[in-house]
Structures are given as C-alpha cells and as structure tokens.
GUSEMI-580087 format. One record per residue (C-alpha): residue in one letter; z, y, x. Coordinates in steps of 0.001 Angstrom, whole numbers, padded with zeros to 6 digits, always signed. Layout:
<atoms>
aZYX ...
</atoms>
This chain:
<atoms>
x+017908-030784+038515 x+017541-031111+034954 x+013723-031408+033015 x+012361-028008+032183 x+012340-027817+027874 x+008678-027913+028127 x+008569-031091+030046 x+011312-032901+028025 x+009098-032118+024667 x+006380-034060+026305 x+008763-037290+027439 x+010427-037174+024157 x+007644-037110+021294 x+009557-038554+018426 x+012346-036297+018460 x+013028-035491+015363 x+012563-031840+014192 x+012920-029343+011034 x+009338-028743+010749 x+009980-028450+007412 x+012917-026581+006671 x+011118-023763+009084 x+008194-023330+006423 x+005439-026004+007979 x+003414-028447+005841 x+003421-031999+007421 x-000251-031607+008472 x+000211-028051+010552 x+003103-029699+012097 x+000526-032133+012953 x-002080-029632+013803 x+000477-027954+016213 x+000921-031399+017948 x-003013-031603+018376 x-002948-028319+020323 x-000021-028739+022574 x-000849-032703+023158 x+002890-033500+022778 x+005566-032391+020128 x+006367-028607+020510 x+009914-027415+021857 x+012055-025433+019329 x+011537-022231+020777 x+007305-022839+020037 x+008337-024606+016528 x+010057-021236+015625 x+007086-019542+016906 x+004501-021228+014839 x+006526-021208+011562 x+006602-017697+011499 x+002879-016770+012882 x+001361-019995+010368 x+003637-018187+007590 x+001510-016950+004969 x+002583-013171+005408 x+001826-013659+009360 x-001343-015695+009357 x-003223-015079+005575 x-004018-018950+005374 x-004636-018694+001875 x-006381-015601+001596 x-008659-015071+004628 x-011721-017406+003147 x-011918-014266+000511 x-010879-011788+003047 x-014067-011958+004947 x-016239-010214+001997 x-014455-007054+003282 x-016519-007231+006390 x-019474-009169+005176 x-020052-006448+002568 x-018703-003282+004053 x-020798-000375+003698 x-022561+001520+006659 x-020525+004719+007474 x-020638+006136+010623 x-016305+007451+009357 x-015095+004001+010405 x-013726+004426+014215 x-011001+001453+013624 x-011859-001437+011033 x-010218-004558+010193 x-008099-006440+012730 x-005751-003912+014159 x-002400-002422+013424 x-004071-000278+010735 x-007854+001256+009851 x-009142+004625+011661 x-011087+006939+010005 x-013191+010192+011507 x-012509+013028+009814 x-014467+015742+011887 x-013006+018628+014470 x-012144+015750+016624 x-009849+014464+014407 x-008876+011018+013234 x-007079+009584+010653 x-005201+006031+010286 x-003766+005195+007040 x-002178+001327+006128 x-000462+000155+002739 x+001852-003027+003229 x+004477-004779+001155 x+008288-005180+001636 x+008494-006964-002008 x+010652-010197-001547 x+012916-008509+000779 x+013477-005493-001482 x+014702-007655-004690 x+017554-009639-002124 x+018775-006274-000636 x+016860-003237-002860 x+018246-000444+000014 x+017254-002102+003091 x+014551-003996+001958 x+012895-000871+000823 x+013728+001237+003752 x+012728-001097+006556 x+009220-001058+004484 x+008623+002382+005212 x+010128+001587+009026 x+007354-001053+009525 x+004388+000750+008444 x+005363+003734+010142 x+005513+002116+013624 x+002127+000633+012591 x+000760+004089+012090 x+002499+005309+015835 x+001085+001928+017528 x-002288+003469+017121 x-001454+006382+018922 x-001025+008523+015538 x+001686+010919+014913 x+003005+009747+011509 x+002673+012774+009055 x+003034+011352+005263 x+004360+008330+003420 x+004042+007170+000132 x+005092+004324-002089 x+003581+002534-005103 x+006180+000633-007017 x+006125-001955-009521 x+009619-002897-011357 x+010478-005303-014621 x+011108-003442-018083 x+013004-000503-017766 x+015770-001023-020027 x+017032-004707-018213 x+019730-004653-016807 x+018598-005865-013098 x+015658-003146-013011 x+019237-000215-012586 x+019946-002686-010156 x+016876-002841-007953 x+015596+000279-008829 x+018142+003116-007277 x+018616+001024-004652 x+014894+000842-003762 x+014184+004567-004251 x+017447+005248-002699 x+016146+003114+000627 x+012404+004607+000460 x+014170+008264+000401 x+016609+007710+002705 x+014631+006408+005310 x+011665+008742+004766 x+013844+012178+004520 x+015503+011019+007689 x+012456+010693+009561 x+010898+013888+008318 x+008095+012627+006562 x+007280+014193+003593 x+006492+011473+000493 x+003266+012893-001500 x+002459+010282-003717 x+002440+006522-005235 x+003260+005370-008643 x+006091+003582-010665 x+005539+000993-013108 x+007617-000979-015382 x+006592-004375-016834 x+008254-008037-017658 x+006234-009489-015448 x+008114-007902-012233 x+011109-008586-013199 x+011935-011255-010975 x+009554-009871-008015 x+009832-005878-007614 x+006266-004260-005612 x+007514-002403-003300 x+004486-001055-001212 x+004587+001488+001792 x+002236+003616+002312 x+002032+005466+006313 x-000691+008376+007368 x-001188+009642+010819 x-003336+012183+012526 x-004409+011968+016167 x-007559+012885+018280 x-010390+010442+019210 x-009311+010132+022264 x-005912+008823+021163 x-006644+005610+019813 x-004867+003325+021207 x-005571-000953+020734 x-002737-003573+020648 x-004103-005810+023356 x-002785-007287+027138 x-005403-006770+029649 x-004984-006559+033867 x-003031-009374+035287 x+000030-007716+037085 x+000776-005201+034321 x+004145-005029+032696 x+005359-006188+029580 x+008122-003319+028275 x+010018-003967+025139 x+011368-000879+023746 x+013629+000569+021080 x+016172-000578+019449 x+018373-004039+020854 x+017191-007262+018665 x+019981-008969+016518 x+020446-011975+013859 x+019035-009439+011234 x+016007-010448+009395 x+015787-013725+011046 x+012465-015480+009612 x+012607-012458+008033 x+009433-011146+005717 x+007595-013614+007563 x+009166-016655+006095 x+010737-014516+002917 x+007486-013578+001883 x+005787-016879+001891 x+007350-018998-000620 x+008405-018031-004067 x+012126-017634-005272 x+013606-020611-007265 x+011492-023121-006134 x+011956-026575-005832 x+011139-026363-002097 x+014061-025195+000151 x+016039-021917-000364 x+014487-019624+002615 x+016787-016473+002009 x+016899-015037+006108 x+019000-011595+006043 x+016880-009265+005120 x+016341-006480+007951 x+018746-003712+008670 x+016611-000136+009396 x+018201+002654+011039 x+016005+005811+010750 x+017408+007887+013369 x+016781+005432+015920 x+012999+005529+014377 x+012945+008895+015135 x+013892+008638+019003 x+011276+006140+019052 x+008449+007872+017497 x+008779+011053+019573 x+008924+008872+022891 x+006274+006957+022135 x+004076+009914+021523 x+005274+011444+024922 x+004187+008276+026328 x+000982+008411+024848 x+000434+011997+025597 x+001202+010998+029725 x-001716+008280+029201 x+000831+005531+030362 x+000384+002257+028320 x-002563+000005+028375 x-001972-001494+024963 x+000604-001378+022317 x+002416-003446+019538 x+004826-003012+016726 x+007319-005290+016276 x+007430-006157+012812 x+007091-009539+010936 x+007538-012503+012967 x+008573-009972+015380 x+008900-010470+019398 x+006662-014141+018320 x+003916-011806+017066 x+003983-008578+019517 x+003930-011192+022371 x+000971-013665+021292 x-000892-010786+019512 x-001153-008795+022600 x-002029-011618+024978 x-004415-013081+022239 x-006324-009717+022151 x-006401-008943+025700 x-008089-010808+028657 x-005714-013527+030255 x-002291-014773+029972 x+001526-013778+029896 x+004811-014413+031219 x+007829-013412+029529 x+011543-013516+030783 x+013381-013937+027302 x+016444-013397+028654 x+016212-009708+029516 x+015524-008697+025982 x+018492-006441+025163 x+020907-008114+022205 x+023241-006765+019617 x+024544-010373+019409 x+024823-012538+022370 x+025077-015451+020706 x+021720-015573+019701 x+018949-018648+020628 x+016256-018251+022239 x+014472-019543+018487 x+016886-016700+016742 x+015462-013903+019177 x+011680-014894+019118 x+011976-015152+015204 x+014306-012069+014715 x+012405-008951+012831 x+015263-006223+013552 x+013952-003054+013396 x+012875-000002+015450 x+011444-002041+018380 x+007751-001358+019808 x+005917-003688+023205 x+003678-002032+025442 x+001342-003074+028226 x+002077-000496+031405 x+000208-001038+034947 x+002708-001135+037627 x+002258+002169+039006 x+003079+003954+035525 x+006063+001363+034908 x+009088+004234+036044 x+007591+007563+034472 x+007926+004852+031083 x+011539+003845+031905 x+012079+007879+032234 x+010699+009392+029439 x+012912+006094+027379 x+015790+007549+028404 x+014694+011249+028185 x+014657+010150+024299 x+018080+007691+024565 x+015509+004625+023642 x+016680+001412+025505 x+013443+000210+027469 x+013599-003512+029556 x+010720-005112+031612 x+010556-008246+030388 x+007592-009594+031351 x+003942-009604+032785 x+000255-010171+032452 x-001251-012968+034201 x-004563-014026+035304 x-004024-017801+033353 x-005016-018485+029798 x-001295-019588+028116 x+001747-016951+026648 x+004735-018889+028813 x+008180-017789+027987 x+010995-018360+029957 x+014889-018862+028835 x+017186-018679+032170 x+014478-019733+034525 x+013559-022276+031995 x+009648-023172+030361 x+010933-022919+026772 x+007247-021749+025645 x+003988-022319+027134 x+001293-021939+024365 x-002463-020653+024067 x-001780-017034+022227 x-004482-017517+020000 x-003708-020576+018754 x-000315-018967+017417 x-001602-015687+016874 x-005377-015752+015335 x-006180-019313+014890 x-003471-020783+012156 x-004541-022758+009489 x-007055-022117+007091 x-006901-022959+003295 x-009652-023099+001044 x-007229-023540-002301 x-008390-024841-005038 x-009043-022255-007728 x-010441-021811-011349 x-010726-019618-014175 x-006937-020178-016070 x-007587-022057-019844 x-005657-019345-021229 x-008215-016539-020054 x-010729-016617-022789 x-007846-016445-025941 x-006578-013533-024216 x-009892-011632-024163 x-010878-012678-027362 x-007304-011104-029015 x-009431-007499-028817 x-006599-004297-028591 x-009389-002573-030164 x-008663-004543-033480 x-004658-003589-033755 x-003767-000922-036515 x-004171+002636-035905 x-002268+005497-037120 x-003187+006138-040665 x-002041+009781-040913 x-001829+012662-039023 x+001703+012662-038867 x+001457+008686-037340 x-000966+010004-035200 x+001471+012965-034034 x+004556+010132-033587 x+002353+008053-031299 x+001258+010931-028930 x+004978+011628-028572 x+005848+007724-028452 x+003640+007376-025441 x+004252+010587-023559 x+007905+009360-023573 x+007285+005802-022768 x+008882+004824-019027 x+005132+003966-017514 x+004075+007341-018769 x+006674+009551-018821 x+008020+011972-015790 x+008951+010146-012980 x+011017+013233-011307 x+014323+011703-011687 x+012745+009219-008628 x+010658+011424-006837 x+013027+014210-006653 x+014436+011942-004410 x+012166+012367-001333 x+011522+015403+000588 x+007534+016294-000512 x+007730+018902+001786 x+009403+018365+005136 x+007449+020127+008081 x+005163+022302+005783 x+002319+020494+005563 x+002373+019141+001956 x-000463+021418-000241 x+000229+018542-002971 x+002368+016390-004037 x+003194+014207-006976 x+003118+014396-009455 x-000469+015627-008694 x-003750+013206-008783 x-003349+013064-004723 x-001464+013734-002181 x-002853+016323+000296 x-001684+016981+003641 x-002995+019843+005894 x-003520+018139+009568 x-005151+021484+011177 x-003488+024976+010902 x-005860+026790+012177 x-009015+025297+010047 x-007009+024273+006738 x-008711+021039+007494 x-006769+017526+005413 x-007008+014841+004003 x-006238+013224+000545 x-004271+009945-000393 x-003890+008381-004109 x-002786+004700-004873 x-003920+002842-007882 x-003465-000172-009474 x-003057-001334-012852 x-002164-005132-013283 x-002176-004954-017027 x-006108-004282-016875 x-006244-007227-013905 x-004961-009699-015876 x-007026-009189-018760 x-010396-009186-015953 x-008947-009683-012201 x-012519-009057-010974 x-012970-005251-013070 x-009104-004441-012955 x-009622-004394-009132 x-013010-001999-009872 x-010502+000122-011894 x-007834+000577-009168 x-010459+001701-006884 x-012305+003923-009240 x-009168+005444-010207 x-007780+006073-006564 x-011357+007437-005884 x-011559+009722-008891 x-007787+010945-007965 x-008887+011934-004531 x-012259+013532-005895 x-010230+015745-008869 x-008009+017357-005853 x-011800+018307-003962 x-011550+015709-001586 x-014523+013383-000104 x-013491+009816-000591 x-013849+008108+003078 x-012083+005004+002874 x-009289+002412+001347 x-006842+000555+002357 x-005447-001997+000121 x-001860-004031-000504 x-002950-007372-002883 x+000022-008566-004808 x-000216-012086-006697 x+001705-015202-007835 x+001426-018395-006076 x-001682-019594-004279 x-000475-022969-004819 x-001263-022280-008804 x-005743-022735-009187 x-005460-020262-012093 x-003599-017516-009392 x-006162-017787-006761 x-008802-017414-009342 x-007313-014099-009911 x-007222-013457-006291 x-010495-014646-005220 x-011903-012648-008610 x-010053-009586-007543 x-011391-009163-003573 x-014652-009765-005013 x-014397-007075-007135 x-013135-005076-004587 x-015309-005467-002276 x-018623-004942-004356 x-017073-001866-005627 x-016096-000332-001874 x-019735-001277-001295 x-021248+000515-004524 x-018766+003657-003989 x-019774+003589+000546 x-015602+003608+000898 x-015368+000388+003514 x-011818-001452+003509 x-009967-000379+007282 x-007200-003266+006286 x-004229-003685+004364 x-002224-006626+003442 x-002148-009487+001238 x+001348-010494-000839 x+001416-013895-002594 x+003886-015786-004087 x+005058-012913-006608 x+006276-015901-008817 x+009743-016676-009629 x+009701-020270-011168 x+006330-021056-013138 x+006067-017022-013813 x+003788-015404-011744 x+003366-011167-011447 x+000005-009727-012807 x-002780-009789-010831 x-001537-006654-009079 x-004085-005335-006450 x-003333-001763-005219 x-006111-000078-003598 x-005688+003401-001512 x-008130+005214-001194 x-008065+008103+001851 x-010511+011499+001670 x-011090+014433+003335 x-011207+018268+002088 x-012946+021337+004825 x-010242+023439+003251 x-006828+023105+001642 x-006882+026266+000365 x-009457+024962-001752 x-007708+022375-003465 x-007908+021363-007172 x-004008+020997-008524 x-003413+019459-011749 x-001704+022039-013607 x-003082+024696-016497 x-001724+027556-014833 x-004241+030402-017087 x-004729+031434-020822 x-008414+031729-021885 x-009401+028777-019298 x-011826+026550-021057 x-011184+022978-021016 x-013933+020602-020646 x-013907+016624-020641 x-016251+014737-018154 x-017880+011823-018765 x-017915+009506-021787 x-015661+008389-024399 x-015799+004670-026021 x-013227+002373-028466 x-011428+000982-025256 x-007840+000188-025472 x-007324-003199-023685 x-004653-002873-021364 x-003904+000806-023131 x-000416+002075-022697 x-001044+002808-026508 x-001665-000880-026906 x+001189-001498-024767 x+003938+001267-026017 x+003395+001312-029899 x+001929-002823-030337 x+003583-004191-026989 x+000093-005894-026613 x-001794-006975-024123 x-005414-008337-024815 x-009423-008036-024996 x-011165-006039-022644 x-010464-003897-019855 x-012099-000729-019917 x-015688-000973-018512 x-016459-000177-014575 x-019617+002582-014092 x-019320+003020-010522 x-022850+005263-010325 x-020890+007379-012772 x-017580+007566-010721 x-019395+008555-007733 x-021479+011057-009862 x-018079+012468-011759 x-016727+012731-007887 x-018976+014641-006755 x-019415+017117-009236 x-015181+017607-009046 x-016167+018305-005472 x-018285+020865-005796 x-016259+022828-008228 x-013592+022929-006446 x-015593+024072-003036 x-017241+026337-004987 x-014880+027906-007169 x-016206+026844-010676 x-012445+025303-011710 x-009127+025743-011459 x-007624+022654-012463 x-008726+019204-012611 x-007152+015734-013841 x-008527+012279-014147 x-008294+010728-017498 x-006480+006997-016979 x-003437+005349-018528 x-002518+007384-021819 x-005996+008600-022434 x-007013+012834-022481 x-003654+013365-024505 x-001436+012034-021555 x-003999+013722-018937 x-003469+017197-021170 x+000135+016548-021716 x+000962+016463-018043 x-001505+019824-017124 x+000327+021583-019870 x+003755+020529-018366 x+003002+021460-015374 x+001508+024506-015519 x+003676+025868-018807 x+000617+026964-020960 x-000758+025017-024004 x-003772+023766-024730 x-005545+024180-028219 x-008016+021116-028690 x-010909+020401-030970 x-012125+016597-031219 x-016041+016490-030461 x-018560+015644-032552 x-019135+011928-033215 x-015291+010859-031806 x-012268+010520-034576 x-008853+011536-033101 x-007225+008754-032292 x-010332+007754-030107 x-010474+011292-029164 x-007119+011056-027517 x-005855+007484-026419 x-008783+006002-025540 x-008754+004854-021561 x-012687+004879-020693 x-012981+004801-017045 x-014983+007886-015094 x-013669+010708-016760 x-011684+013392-016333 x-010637+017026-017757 x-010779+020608-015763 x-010306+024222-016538 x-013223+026420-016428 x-012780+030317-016175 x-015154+031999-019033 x-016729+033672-016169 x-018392+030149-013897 x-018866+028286-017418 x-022352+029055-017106 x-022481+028046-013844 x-020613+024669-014174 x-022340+023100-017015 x-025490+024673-015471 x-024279+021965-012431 x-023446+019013-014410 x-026147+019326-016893 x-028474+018938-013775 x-027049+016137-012178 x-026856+014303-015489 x-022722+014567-016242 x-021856+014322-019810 x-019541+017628-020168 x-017872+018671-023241 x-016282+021914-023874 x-013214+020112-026273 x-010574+023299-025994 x-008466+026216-024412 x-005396+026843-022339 x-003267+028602-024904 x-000418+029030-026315 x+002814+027299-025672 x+001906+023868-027849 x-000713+021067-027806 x-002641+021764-030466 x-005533+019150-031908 x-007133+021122-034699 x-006723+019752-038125 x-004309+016922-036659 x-000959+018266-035218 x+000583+020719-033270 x+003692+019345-030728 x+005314+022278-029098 x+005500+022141-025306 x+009456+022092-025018 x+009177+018775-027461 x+006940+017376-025472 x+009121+017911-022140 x+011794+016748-023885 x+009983+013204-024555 x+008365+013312-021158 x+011017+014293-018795 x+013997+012475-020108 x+013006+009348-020771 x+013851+007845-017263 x+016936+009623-016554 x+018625+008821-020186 x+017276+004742-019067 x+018674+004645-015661 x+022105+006551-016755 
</atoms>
C-alpha cells in the first residue's frame, strides 16, 4: 500500500516545488516549513498561497489595521466589530443592521462584466452569512479619463455586470459614486457595497464548534473558474516583472444567488446551523480553515464529495477555486436531514463533506488519502506579518507648495458664467443617470432615496417607518495632496451625506484602495490614511465594523491615488421624515451652513478648467461636522426644512445646480458679505452644506443654529426657472441640464 501524500512530504523534503509561481516569498515558504516540520504537500502549498495572499491574509496592512480597534470609540451600537464576515450595528426595535464594502478591482479590468458582478455576489453572501436578509447594494466606482478609449471598454461592461447581477437578485442599488481620473486607468475601483436587516437574535458567527457536527457545503458545484482567483489576482500588480498571475476571473450566476439566499434564510429561520461561511476568496481553503480556526477543535474533510462542474479538477484546483454562489455551514447531526430538505425545497445542491473533531489540525482527505493536515490558524489567522518600510514620498512637499489657490480666476462675469457651466458639465460632476438608470433603485418598495440623493435610505420596518442611511465617499484627488486629511474628508463627507437626509451617523465601513506596498512612498500614504481614519471615527463616535484593504492598484511604476472609501451607515426613527435633495417650492429660503474659505486644492474647478492638482486639501473641522450634523438632524425631525445638500466637489454652485435639477425650480442667489463670487461659488470648504427653509420655521431655524453656534447664512430663494447670482449671471435651468445631463451619454456613445 502506497505512502499517504502527507507522509511522502515528510520522506521527501527537497522535492522541488512552485512556491513561487503560487505567490510565496522564499522566507514564508520557509515559514510554512517551520510549522509543518517537513515540506508541505501541494494540496497545503495551494492552501497557504492563497490564505498568505495579500487580499486573504492583510500582511501588509494589519500593523496599521489595529488603530481601528485600539482607537474605536465607546458605543454601546456595535453588536458585531472587526473580525467577522461583516460589522453589526443596533439600530433599536430589535433590529440590527450589517453593512460591508469590498473590492472586485483587478478582476473587473481582465473581465469588466463578471468581474463586477461576482463583486456584488461576494459581498452579498457576506451580508446572508450573518444571518441578514440582504436588502440594498451599492457601488462606488473609480475609472481612468472619460474620453480614453479603454474607460468605454471597462466601463459598460462594469455597470452592465453591477446591474445585471443586482436587478436579478432584487436588490435595489441606492447609492455610490463614479469617478473619472488618469490615475485609474490601468486599475478600475470597483467597490461593492451589501446591507442587511435581521433581529438580534439572528446573528449568526462563522465558526466550527462540537466535535461530531457536520460540515455541509452548499450552493452552487465548484469549477476551474476563478482559480487563485481575487486571492492571488489581487495581490500583485499588473505588468510586473514578477510572474503573470492572470487566474480566470469568476463566473457569477445570479439566479442561482437567489435560490441560495432564500434557503439559507429558511435555514436560519429553523435555527439549524451552528456556524456559517461564505465562500469567497481563496474559497473552500478559507471557509474550511476559517471555520475550524474560529471554533473549538479540529476538522475532517472528505474532498472528494464536493460536487464539480469539471471532473478533471485537482485536489489544489478545487481547494483554490473561488466559483461562485457556494456557502459552508456547521449542522449538529440531528438537524443534518431537515438541511438536506429545505436544499432541495430551494433546488440548491447540498453534500456532507465533512466533520468536526475533537483534535486541534483541519485534515483533508483526497480518495481516502491525507492530502492536508494543517493547524487552521496557522493558514487562516496567523500568516505573515509585514512591517514595510514606509516614508513621506520626496515629491510630497513640491506638490503642496504648487497652491490651486494661486491659479487664475475668471476675470469677468461672463468667465465666471463659462466656468459654472464648464464644471457642471464636466464627467466627475455631471449627471451620472446614463449609469444609474441602469439598476433597479426600487425593487421590493423599500427605497425612500436613492441617487442621485446625498444617501441612500432604505425603510427596514413597515409598520414604524424605521431605516437606515448609507453614503460612500472618497476623494483620492484630496488624498494625494494629504493621505492623512483626504481620509478625514471621505469620512466627513459620508457623515455629512447621511446627516443632510436626517439620519444619525452610527458607523463605517471602509474599502482602502492603494498602489504597491512594496513602494515606501505608497505605504506612507496608507499608513497616513488609517491614521487619519481612525482619529476621525474616534472624534465623530462612528467605530470601523470592517471593510477591506486593496493594494497593488499600480500598473508598472504608476500607482492609483491614495483612494480610501469610507461608508458611513445611520439611522432615521422615521422615513417619512427624510430630507431629499431637491428644491421642490418657490419662496423657500436658501441658507448656507457653515463657513466659507479660499480652498481649491483638489477642486474640480482646479481640476476641470486648470487640469491641476496641488496645495492643500481643504481643512478637516470635525467638532464642526458633528455640530453641522446635528443641526441637519433636527430640522429634518422637526420640520424646519425641506431640502438639504452637502456642499463638496464643485462647491455651493454644483450643490445648487443639482437641487435645482432635481426639483425643477430656480434659485436666485446673492453672494454674502465679505465673500467675492468666485469664492462664493467654487470654493470646496469642508462642513457645510445648503437647505431650504419655509418663510414660516425661519425664525425657528436660525433661532436653533444661532444657539448651538452654526454659522447660517440666508444667501437666496427658490425661484424662478434659472440660477441666478445677482450682479454676476443668470444660466437658465434647461442650459444647465443640457451641460449636466449629457455630458456622459454624448462620452460613452
């Protein structure tokens, strides 16, 4: 009888094996040697690759990660932090909320459509694996300059995948963003956002505890797609000189989804699993040593009862394999048939394919062979740890010093005029319809708003009106000029978003997006940017519930902008309440919040009319963005206004712009006291926003905001069917829609 693989590993040490071409360094090939005391097998090489990858295992990142917990503020919302599929958050009645943001970048430049579609797969079954019925999605989206050629490549194909996937499911898509810049051009963002509602009493953990119960794998059958998958894809940049790791990228199939999302929550609903596991990246490698990791012994799994597509698959191929649609639970023995029955209620193929054992190693078995036998932590919570070198780039201090505040301004009214309607129609700023006309905002009635308001707001109790609020943020134009306050800024502006709807921010989730951590001047921006982040979630009480880290956004030498996108989840007593965006009454008085300074570094003015990018972000108040929150809080719960918009990219004309648009009434404007125009309208100060004020609670609201110390200015009128800046311009409304809402379509044609 011939040597079980395990036991011919340890009599052959020096075989030789492609450590390398699987994604290891030299030393964690040596560092896997150290744990196993002999040379692994090729089943526990392919294991390791893809768990040690840095999309699995965070080797570069985690040192920095930490602050999240080490400076999280005290909040008694938290129910789920850091560690699991995804964050839990209380939101009162009983109810709880779990919201994630992840990234499907790499994979969505190879194959835009599937790459993008099997994002919003993924972070949906992380949503369902904490016993959450997924209710919303959304997707911020960074793409290289609109008019090259590859972006009408990428692009359709991406929003194409995101709605596709998405409408098929039934979840309605309420928010995100879409920029254009050079710098994506060779690495598209394509983050996926997931929300899901469920009782307390639902949450459910992905661990393996009791010896004796079952291991189920369930869904859809695993084949050669997305071998290595995002886990390898993700974890090395494209032409490097290293080599080419291009694994098919995965192959979604939403209908399947569905079967499995509805079964699952049956299951859940019958109390019948023990713990549960998406699998995702690295895929049956990570479900299997995650849950045995997290729970309280050992496991034994039979590999070859996993249901194929391809039967010629390895054992390697079908541990590393990331097809989609698949989910692993934990069921006691007694509870093992009512499983198998409600699977094929719901048409979901479900296999036994392994247990829990008393022991202290993940064994996996091939044909009655030892192919794996492993301590689960070592593969799944204790890979390597980098503390990369990092330091502020050489180039930093010439690009702050070449001040956006010193480029030429308009010089007449009529320049002045041409800009407004240069920036309203630029692709970062103009409508984004033409894309998000492409999702269904509105699938099972839920949706109060959708983009293109501030948030996204999704009624999760009928009865009550009770929801919550979701806005992504993130502007890498202001990161790169200061990683540590462009983080601030994406988390001030997802806060302030959720605040102008009349939502209480709770908490964020977060997707980081940078170049190379290989590069000292990248992980500067990185290390620079999680501080930031994390002082400001501690400052604003929102505490980080997870979220996901994507490096090596570089194609060559050229690395993204520091691009970290912070999400930021709140909760509103009553969506009838809610603040939209849109002037929607003549006579409303507008007023502007907060104060206005000379800050244009990073502007979309800078950027549109000088194509500039340089000095100083705008500067982070975070006392004043809590302060501005809650006073957009209060007037919505109490009634004092009808309308509210935060003041970001563009400046009050782009914030005024869009609440005209959308509501079909003008707006006749006055520039305040001690402000010139241009200032007036483009400038991108940070903690402000506009609302509309009925004549009849003006009293009342400057009453409130004088009291709590809120700068409020009375600068205009809904009126009219133009934007009209006294003794500047007047732009009709219909030009302006012309600028704003054709821009992307006449691009993308």
């Amino acid at each position: 009888m011939s040597l079980d693989t395990v036991k011919q590993a340890e009599q052959t040490p020096e075989a030789a094996q492609p450590w390398q071409e699987l994604g290891l360094k030299e030393d964690e090939y040596a560092r896997v040697r150290e744990i196993l005391g002999r040379r692994p097998t090729g089943a526990e090489l392919a294991m390791y690759s893809v768990m040690w990858s840095e999309h699995c295992s965070y080797k570069s990142s985690k040192v920095h990660l930490k602050q999240f917990g080490e400076k999280a503020p005290k909040t008694d919302a938290l129910l789920v932090g850091i560690g699991e599929n995804a964050g839990v958050v209380d939101v009162g009645q009983g109810y709880a909320v779990t919201f994630k943001v992840e990234s499907h970048n790499h994979p969505s430049y190879i194959e835009p459509y599937q790459g993008a579609a099997t994002g919003v797969g993924g972070i949906v079954r992380d949503i369902l694996a904490m016993g959450a019925r997924p209710v919303a999605v959304m997707d911020p989206l960074r793409f290289g300059a609109a008019d090259h050629p590859d972006t009408k490549r990428v692009l359709p194909g991406v929003v194409a995948g995101i709605g596709g996937y998405g409408n098929c499911l039934g979840l309605p898509n309420i928010g995100g963003e879409v920029v254009f810049d050079p710098c994506y051009q060779g690495n598209p963002l394509v983050n996926a956002l997931c929300v899901g509602v469920m009782k307390h009493e639902d949450i459910h953990l992905a661990k393996a505890s009791g010896a004796g119960n079952k291991v189920i794998l369930y869904g859809a059958r695993t084949g050669g797609d997305g071998i290595g998958g995002v886990s390898v894809l993700a974890s090395e940049t494209f032409e490097s000189t290293g080599p080419a790791k291009r694994p098919a990228v995965q192959v979604g199939d939403p209908f399947q989804e569905k079967l499995l999302i509805e079964c699952t929550l049956e299951i859940f609903r019958e109390k019948l699993v023990a713990g549960i596991q998406d699998l995702g990246g690295a895929g049956l490698s990570c479900a299997t040593s995650e849950l045995a990791s997290a729970g309280s012994g050992g496991m034994r799994v039979e590999l070859d009862t996993v249901p194929l597509r391809d039967a010629t698959l390895s054992p390697e191929e079908i541990l590393m394999s990331e097809s989609q649609e698949r989910m692993c639970a934990i069921v006691e023995p007694g509870k093992v048939d009512r499983f198998l029955e409600i699977c094929e209620k719901w048409d979901v193929i479900a296999t036994v394919i392994g247990e829990v054992t008393d022991g202290t190693r993940l064994e996996i078995f091939w044909h009655g062979d030892l192919i794996v036998d492993v301590p689960p932590r070592s593969v799944a919570h204790e890979g390597p740890t980098y503390h990369r070198p990092y330091a502020r780039p050489e180039w930093q201090d010439a690009l702050q010093a070449d001040d956006a505040n010193a480029l030429p301004r308009p010089a007449t009214s009529e320049e002045l005029r041409a800009q407004v309607l240069r920036v309203a129609g630029s692709p970062n700023q103009a409508s984004k319809a033409w894309i998000t006309d492409q999702y269904d905002r509105f699938v099972q009635g839920n949706t109060i708003l959708a983009q293109p308001e501030d948030s996204g707001v999704i009624r999760i109790d009928e009865e009550t009106n009770l929801g919550v609020a979701v806005a992504t943020d993130g502007n890498g134009r202001y990161a790169k000029l200061d990683p540590y306050a462009g983080a601030q800024l994406a988390l001030a502006e997802a806060y302030r978003n959720v605040a102008a709807t009349g939502a209480k921010p709770l908490a964020i989730s977060d997707c980081l997006n940078f170049g190379s951590p290989e590069d000292p001047a990248v992980m500067w921006q990185f290390a620079e940017a999680t501080r930031g982040l994390a002082d400001g979630c501690l400052a604003l009480g929102t505490p980080v519930t997870g979220g996901n880290v994507s490096l090596y956004n570089q194609t060559g030498e050229t690395a993204i902008h520091p691009t970290p996108v912070v999400a930021v989840l709140g909760v509103i007593d009553d969506v009838t309440r809610r603040t939209p965006m849109a002037f929607t009454d003549e006579g409303h008085l507008i007023y502007l919040l907060g104060d206005t300074r000379e800050e244009f570094g990073g502007s979309a003015w800078s950027q549109v009319v000088h194509d500039h990018l340089g000095g100083l972000p705008p500067a982070v108040d975070l006392d004043r963005e809590r302060l501005l929150g809650e006073i957009l809080i209060s007037g919505s719960r109490d009634g004092m206004i009808d309308a509210a918009h935060d003041l970001s990219d563009g400046g009050l004309i782009q914030a005024v712009t869009e609440s005209c648009l959308r509501g079909g009434h003008g707006a006749r404007l006055v520039v305040p006291d001690g402000l010139d125009a241009f200032t007036f309208l483009f400038s991108e100060s940070a903690g402000r926003a506009i609302v509309a004020v009925p004549r009849s609670e003006e009293m009342r609201f400057t009453d409130m905001c004088g009291a709590r110390g809120l700068p409020a200015t009375r600068i205009g009128v809904v009126d009219g069917d133009s934007v009209d800046v006294q003794g500047e311009f007047t732009l009709p409304l219909e030009e302006l829609r012309e600028a704003h809402e054709t821009a992307i379509p006449a691009l993308l044609a």
